[in-house]
N, C-alpha and C positions, 0 to 999 in steps of 0.2 A: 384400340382394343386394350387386350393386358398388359400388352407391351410397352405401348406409351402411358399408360398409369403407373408403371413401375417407373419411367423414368423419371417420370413428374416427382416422382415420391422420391428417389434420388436426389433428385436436383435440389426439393425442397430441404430433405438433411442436410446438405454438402452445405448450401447457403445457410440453415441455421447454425451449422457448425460453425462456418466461418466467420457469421458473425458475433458467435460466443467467445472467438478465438479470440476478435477484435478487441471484444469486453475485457477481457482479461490482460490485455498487453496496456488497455488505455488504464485499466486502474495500476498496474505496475508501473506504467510511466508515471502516475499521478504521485505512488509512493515515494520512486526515486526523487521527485521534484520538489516533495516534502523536506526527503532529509538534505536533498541542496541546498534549500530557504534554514532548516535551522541551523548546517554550517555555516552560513551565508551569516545568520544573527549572530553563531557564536565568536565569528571571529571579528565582528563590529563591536560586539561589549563581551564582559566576561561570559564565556557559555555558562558557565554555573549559575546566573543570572534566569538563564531559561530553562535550564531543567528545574530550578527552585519553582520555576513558574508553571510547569508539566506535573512535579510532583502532587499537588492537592488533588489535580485533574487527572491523574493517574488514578488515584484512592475512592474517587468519587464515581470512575465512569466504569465498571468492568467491560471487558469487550471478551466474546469468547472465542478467539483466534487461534486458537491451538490447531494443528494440523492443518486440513486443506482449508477452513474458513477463514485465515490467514487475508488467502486469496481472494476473498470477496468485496475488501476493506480499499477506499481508495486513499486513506490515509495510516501511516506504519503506528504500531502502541507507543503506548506513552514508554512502557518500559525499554523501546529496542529506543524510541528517540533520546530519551533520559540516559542511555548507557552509554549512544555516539558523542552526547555533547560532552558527558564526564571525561570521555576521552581524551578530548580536547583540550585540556587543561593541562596547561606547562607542568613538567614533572616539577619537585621542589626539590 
């Protein structure tokens, strides 16, 4: 009856939910893994080396991630990548 179609309908959100939820923690892991590979290069060569290599590809690609579309991206901007590797660089 009504009953059991409400819960069908339930169950059906709960599980889409949960599998949005998935979506979202696997592209977060996918970004965290990003910036581990470009620490990972920066401390193998100069990092300045790779953000030199980020920046053309920065100017070239707009991406529009401001606010929550941030979160839809399974790889971080060129700008947060380019700002971590500068960091990187022995103070002088």
């Amino acid at each position: 009856g009504v009953r059991s179609f409400w819960w069908s309908g339930m169950i059906f959100c709960l599980g889409a939910l949960a599998l949005l939820a998935v979506r979202f923690l696997t592209l977060a892991n996918h970004r965290i893994q990003e910036l581990l590979a470009d620490h990972f290069a920066g401390w193998l060569t100069p990092s300045t080396w790779l953000a030199d290599y980020f920046r053309p590809m920065q100017a070239r690609f707009t991406r529009y991630d401001k606010g929550w579309r941030k979160y839809l991206f399974d790889h971080p901007s060129y700008e947060q990548r380019i700002r971590r590797l500068e960091a990187m660089v022995a103070p002088k």
